[in-house]
Phi, psi and omega in degrees: 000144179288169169241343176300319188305335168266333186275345201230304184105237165266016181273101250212089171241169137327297153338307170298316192293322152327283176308318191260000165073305144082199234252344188042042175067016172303155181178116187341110191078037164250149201256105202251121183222147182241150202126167194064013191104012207221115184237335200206119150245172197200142167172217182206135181223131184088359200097311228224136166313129214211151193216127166230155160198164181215125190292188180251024151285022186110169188097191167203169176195194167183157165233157167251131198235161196231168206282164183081230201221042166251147172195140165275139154219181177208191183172146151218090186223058185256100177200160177308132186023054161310147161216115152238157147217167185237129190215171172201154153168211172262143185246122156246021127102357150090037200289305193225167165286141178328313184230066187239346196264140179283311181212149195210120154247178165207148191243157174185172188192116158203159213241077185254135202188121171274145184244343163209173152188178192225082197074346152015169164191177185200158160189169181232113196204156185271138207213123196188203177200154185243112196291147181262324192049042197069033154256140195306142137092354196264156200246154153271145197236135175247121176234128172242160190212115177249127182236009162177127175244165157213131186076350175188138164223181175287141181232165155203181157274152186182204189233162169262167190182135191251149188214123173083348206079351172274166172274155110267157168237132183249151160215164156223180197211162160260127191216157154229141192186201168284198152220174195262021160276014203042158194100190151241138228213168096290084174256164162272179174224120184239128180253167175225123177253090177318106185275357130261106221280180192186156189211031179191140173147203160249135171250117164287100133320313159322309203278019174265320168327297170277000144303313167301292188303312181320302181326328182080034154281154182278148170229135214266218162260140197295111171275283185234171180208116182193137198263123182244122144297130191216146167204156187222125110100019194214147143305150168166177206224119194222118192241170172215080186283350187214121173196111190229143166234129132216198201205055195195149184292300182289003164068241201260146196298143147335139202244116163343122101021299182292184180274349160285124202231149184220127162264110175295160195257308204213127178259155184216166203238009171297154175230151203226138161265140164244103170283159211354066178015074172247152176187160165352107194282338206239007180260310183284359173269353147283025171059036175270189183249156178256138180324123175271003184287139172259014146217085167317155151279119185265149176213054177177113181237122154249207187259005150302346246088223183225134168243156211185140155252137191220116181078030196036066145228099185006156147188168181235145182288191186268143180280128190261192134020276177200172187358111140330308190294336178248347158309311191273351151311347182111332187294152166252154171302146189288110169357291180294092175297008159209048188319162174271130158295117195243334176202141202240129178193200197288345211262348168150193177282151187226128156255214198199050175267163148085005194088352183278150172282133211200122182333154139257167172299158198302000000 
């Protein structure tokens, strides 16, 4: 998901695209760092979304990002009201409410560890925000389900609560600060606190979520689900050699056979006709067939196309409309095949019907 599309609306310059930054030529082992006036880079690499940012009271950091939703960061922010973070995961763009999803897991295996501080803290937790987007009575939500800290983490009263077979303490708290509405806000905070720490495993992300709602709190629309590194006021080191979000039970489709192998991102429950087995000139020029079912399911959108499996094997799905990347964010082609292009980016052409963001043709 783009984040100019919430924050900005139709207001749709260069300027804007700027200030959100696009994909920045990201690529697998680039090492993107902050400090010295440079406080945030952001995009999507890869499928999965990627965020460093540092506050401007000092320090530096940096990440490296790696294939899938894998990254290394580091940081030296033991300075007076130091902040960095590091995040990967999925953006879903603030479409629906957090727990309209039946499920969302991550999977992650990671090597964490603070190295210095100044008075300090660090912690490594799934991390994300729930946009109220002007519905009465629903809060904007900044939320964590933290699963291994050092020297502090947040408490309140609250409740246990078992997830995964774990204990968590769920609480919320009121803060001010920025938000991803630009600015500083009063918001909530909703935690889920692992009361055994832990730096590897699986998490539902869905049952915290309904955890929260049991509480009778409010839950807003899922803006991301994304495993953050964080450190206040401290140095340290967060390497992630295995990290996956999906949304599916079985987590990611089956993996080719051949000697080319593709790691899925995301399974979708779309179904694509693929007619007189036309399918993607750039899925079949690497020798896969295009689905001979003639509405395949796709459970796989890159900048190759749309993919579907048969015989546990890749095959591409039907060519659509317009952008595959943006049909699988949830948005549709735009009706008018010769719609106006109002704003352009990696994921493809965008129009504007009904005040909604809509595909334009390939």
């Amino acid at each position: 998901m783009r984040t100019i599309k919430f924050l900005f609306a139709l207001a749709i310059t260069t300027v804007a695209k700027a200030q959100w930054g696009g994909n920045g030529g990201a690529s697998a082992g680039q090492r993107l760092s902050v400090g010295g006036g440079q406080n945030q880079h952001k995009g999507v690499f890869d499928g999965f979304s990627y965020e460093i940012w540092l506050d401007n009271t000092g320090g530096s950091g940096s990440m490296t990002l790696g294939k899938g939703a894998t990254f290394k960061a580091e940081w030296s922010a033991a300075v007076n009201r130091g902040n960095f973070l590091a995040r990967r995961g999925l953006d879903f763009g603030s479409t629906k409410k957090a727990t309209a999803y039946e499920y969302i897991g991550l999977d992650y295996e990671a090597s964490y560890r603070q190295t210095a501080s100044a008075s300090g803290n660090s912690r490594l937790c799934v991390y994300g925000w729930f946009q109220n987007r002007g519905v009465q009575g629903v809060p904007l939500v900044e939320y964590y389900i933290i699963e291994d800290w050092v020297d502090w983490v947040p408490d309140a009263q609250g409740k246990m609560v078992t997830i995964d077979g774990a204990q968590y303490k769920i609480f919320q708290m009121d803060h001010t600060g920025p938000t991803i509405n630009g600015g500083n806000e009063t918001f909530k905070q909703y935690f889920s606190v692992r009361q055994q720490k832990r730096t590897s495993g699986h998490i539902t992300v869905s049952d915290h979520f309904k955890a929260w709602s049991n509480q009778g709190w409010g839950i807003g629309n899922l803006y991301e689900v994304a495993l953050n590194a964080e450190g206040w006021q401290s140095s340290g080191v967060a390497d992630v050699p295995k990290l996956d979000v999906y949304t599916t039970k079985q987590g990611s489709a089956p993996r080719t056979t051949t000697t080319t192998t593709r790691t899925t991102t995301r399974t979708t429950t779309k179904t694509l006709p693929t007619t007189n087995k036309k399918c993607s000139a750039k899925i079949t020029a690497q020798g896969y067939k295009c689905c001979s079912d003639p509405n395949c399911v796709v459970y796989y959108t890159d900048e190759d196309g749309t993919w579907g499996v048969e015989n546990n094997q890749w095959c591409g799905c039907g060519v659509e409309a317009c952008s595959g990347k943006i049909t699988a964010q949830g948005y549709k082609c735009c009706s008018d095949p010769k719609c106006v292009v109002y704003y352009t980016d990696d994921d493809g052409k965008w129009g504007v019907e009904n005040n909604e963001w809509c595909g334009c043709g390939l």
